[in-house]
N, C-alpha and C positions, 0 to 999 in steps of 0.2 A: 071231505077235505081234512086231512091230518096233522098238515103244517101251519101253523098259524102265523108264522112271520110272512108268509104268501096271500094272508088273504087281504092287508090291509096292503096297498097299495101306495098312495100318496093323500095329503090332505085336501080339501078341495075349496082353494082361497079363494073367494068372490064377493061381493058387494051382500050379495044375499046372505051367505055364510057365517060373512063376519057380524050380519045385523041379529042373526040366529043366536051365536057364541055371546054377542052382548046380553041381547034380553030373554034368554031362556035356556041360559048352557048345553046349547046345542051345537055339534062339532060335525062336521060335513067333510066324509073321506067316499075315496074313487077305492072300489074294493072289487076281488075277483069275482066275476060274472056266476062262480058258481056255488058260491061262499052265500049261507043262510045265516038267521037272522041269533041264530046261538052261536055261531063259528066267530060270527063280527064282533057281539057282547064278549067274549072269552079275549080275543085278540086285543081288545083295546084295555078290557082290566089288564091283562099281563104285561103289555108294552108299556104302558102310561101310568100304572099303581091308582086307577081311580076308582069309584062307582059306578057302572052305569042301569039309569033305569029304565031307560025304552033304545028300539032300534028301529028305526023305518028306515026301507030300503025302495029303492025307484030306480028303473032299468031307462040310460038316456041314446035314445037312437043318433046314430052316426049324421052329419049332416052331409050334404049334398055338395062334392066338390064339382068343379069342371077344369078338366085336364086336357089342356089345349083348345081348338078351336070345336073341334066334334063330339068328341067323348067327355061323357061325366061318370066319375067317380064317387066312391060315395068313404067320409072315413069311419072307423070300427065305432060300434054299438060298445056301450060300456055300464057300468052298474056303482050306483052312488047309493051312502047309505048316509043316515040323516042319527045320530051318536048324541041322546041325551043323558048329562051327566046327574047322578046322584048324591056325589061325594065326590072331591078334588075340582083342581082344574089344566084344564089343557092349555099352554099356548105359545101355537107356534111362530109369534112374532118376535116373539123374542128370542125364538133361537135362530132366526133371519141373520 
């Protein structure tokens, strides 16, 4: 993956997330399914000017719709990666 503006997705704001970004500057973003754990480190110094020092990544399965009375659907599988900072900080409530 060559483009690094495509691997970072969106941030991923949740109760757990934000308890992450308080006690341990840990920043929780939705990133492309095929984007490794150097692609994500490189993307976020460049976009954000920070440090970071670890990257854990964890692939979330789609859950189980039901469309209509018969048929169930299911929606997309996606890939979350877990952004521990070294230096600076992130945050995106303030730019809410």
């Amino acid at each position: 993956m060559k483009d690094l503006q495509r691997v970072l997705k969106k941030p991923c704001l949740t109760e757990k997330s934000n308890l992450l970004h308080e006690q341990q500057e840990t920043v929780a973003f939705k990133v492309d399914p095929q984007a490794n754990k150097v692609e994500i480190k490189k993307a976020v110094e460049d976009m954000f000017q920070v440090k970071v020092a670890r990257v854990r990544t964890t692939k979330v399965l789609g859950k189980k719709r039901r469309v209509g009375v018969k048929s169930v659907g299911r929606s997309n599988d996606w890939k979350k990666a877990y952004v521990t900072l070294a230096e600076g900080k992130i945050n995106f409530l303030d730019e809410l």
